[in-house]
N, C-alpha and C positions, 0 to 999 in steps of 0.2 A: 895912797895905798888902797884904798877903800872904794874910788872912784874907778879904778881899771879894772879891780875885783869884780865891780858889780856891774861895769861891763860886761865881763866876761861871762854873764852867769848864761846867756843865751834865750832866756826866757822872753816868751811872746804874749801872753795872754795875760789875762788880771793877775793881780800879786804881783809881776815882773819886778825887780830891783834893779833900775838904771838912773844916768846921767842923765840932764838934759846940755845946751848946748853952752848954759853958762857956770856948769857941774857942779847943778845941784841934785843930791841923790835923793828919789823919793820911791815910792812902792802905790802902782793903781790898785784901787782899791774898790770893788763895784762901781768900775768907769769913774774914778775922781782918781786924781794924781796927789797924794798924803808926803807933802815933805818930810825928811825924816831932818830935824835941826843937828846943830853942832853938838849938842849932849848927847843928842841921843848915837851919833857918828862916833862919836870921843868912847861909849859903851862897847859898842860891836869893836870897836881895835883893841881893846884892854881886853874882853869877855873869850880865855883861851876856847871856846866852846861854839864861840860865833865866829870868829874870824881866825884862818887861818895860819895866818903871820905869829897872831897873837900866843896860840898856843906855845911857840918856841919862847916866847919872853917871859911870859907869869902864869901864876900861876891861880887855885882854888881850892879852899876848904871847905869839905863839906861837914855836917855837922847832924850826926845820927840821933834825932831829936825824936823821931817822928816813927813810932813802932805800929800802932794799928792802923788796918785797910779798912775801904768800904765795899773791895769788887776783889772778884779771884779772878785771875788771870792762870786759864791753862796751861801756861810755861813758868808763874811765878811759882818759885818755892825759898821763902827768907830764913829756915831753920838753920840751916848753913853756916858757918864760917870758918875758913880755911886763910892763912894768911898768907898764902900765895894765889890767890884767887883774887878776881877781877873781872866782878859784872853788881850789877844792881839787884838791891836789897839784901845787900853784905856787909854785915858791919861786926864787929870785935866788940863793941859794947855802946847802948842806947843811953846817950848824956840826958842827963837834966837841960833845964837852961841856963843855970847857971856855970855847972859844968861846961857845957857849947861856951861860953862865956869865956870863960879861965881856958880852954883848949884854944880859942883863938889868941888871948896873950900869949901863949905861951907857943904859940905857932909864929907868932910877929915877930917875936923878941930873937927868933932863928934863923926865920926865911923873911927875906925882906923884898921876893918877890910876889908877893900875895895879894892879886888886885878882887878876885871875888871870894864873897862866901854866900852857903847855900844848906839849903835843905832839900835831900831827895831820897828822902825813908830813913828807916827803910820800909818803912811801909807807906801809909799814903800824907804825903805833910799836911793839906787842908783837914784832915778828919782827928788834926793832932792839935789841942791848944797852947798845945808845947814851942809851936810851929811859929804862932804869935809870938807867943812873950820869948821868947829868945829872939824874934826878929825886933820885939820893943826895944831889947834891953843892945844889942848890936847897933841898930841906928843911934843909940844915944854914947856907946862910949865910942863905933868907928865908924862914922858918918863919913869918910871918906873910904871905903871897900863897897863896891859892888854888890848890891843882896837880890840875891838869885832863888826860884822854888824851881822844884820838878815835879811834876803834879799829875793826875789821870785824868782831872778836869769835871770829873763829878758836880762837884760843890762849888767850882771854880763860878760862875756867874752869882754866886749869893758871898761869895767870900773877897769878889775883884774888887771892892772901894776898901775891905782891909788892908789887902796886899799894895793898893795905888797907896792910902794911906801910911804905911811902915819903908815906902821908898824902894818898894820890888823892882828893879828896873830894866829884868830881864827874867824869862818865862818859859820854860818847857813842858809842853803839854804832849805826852803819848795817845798815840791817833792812834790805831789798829784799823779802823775800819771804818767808812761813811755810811754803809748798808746794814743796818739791823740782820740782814737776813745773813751777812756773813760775821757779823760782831757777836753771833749769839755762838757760833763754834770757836769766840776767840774768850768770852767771859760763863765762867760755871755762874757767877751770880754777882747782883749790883745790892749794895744794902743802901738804900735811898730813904730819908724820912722816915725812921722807924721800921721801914718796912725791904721784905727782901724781894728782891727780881729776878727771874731766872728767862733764859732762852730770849726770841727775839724783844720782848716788854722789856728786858732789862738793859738790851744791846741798845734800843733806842733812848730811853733815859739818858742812859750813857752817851751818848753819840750829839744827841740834841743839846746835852749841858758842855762836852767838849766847844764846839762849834761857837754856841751862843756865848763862853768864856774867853775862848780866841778873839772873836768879833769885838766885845768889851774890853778886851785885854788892849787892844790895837789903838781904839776908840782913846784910852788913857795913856797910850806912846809909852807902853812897854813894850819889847821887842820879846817876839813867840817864835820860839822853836818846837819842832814837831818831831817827837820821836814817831817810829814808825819801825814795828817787830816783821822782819819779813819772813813768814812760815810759809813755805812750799806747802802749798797742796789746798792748802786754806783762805791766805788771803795773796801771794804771790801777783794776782793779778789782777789784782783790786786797787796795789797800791797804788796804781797811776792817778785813779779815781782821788784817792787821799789828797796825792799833791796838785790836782788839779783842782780841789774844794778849797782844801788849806791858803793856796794860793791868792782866790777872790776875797776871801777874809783879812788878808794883808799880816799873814803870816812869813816872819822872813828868811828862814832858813829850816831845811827837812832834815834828818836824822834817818837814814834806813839802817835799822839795827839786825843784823844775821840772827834767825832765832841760837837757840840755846837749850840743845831738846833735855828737857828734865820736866817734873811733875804728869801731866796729863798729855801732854808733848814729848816724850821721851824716846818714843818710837817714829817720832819724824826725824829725819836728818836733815841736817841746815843746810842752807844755800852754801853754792862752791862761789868763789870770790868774784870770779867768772859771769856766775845768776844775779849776783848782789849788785856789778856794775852794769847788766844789759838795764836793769829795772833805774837803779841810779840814773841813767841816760833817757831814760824816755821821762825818768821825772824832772829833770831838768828843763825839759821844755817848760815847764810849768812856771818850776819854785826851784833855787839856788839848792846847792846839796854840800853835805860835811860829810867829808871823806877822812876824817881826822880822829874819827872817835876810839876811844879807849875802853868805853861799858865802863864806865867808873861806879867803884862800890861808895855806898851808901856816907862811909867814912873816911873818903881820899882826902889827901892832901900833895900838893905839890904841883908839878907840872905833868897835864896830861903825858899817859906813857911813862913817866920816869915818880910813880908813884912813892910819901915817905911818910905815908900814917905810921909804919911801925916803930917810928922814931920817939915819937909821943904818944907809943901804947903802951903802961905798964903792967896792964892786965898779963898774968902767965896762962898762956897757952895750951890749952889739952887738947885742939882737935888733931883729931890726923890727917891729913888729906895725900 
């Protein structure tokens, strides 16, 4: 399954994901050819998020552990939540660890197709130590589930031998921009080391700790996905750029996410499905692409699309939406 896939992906250049002639699938990687082994093959078919079969069979829990950010992002706004709504950094209520703990019993004990779990906010998971020790205490009671982060990639090169350490073995890291000069119309501010960054200093920060966490991330045979926000007017034609960096780094799958105008973005209008696949298609040259995605809130469970956190929410309800 996996081998015609990544035939298919059509990419030419570093990154590429193909067969060779005794089909074995690897990913070049600054001119080296990086086998990817049977583990890590046996992730991307289970992982609904990486492979696209997969999504129809199992599913993922995510696990809203993870409430403080380090960077504002001019489209994010997480005060929200509406239980009919469905995008990221949305969640119905921010667990403990132990709590994430007890939600995944109690999620097994129902759906029995549950092959990852994860943390992806709702705000930034590395800046949470919540992020940790809920993935301590998950490796030790379900060392057979998949444990996944989705991360902005700040902190990600000082925090990548935790996450190899706790058995992370699959990686989303949101790109927005290669270029400081266009990363600083996509971040109000980076909070780095005690200290805050604003404008191009802080797009760079930013930008150079993504990269260098990819590159490490690869380096330890986790598999990186790359989200990627596409805002008309802003970074629309930059993203090619994205997939073609990400790519060299041995990054193995992109994410072009349709913006979502709200907060300081609220006056842009998203791309038409139309914009969203011309730009898809020129990144493919690059780096394989998911055309599969849902914008999963902070606290999904189930199978992409067919979302059933409210099943195991007993919180009562006051928003309206």
């Amino acid at each position: 399954m996996l081998n015609a896939e990544a035939r298919a992906s059509g990419a030419s250049e570093s990154g590429e994901i193909v067969s060779d002639e005794n089909e074995r699938v690897f990913v070049e990687v600054e001119g080296r050819k990086v086998p990817f082994d049977p583990t890590q093959l046996r992730k991307i078919q289970e992982h609904p998020c990486f492979s696209k079969e997969a999504c129809h069979l199992f599913g993922r829990i995510h696990l809203p552990v993870a409430p403080k950010c380090n960077i504002q992002c001019n489209y994010c706004i997480r005060k929200f939540d509406c239980v009919n709504e469905s995008r990221p950094g949305v969640t119905s209520k921010v667990l403990t660890p132990a709590e994430a703990v007890e939600r995944v019993r109690e999620v097994l004990k129902r759906v029995h197709y549950i092959k990852v779990v994860a943390v992806a906010g709702p705000g930034e998971p590395l800046f949470n130590e919540e992020t940790f020790e809920t993935f301590r205490l998950l490796k030790e009671e379900f060392p057979f589930l998949l444990r996944c982060v989705s991360t902005n990639g700040l902190l990600l090169p000082e925090r990548i031998d935790d996450l190899h350490s706790l058995g992370i073995s699959t990686l989303t890291v949101t790109v927005n921009a290669v270029d400081p000069k266009i990363g600083k119309d996509i971040y109000s501010f980076v909070l780095y080391k005690g200290k805050r960054y604003e404008g191009e200093e802080g797009a760079k920060i930013l930008i150079e700790n993504q990269l260098e966490g990819i590159k490490e991330a690869v380096k330890r045979k986790i598999i990186v996905k790359v989200n990627t926000v596409l805002i008309p007017t802003v970074n629309d034609r930059h993203v090619v750029d994205v997939a073609r960096k990400i790519s060299r780094l041995g990054a193995y799958i992109q994410n072009i996410i349709p913006l979502i105008p709200q907060f300081k973005f609220a006056h842009i209008p998203p791309p038409s499905p139309a914009e969203k696949r011309k730009v898809q298609e020129e990144c493919a040259k690059f780096i394989r692409q998911m055309v599969h995605c849902r914008r999963c809130r902070a606290d999904a469970i189930g199978k992409l699309g067919k979302d059933i956190q409210h099943m195991f929410n007993n919180e009562k309800k006051t928003t309206r939406c």
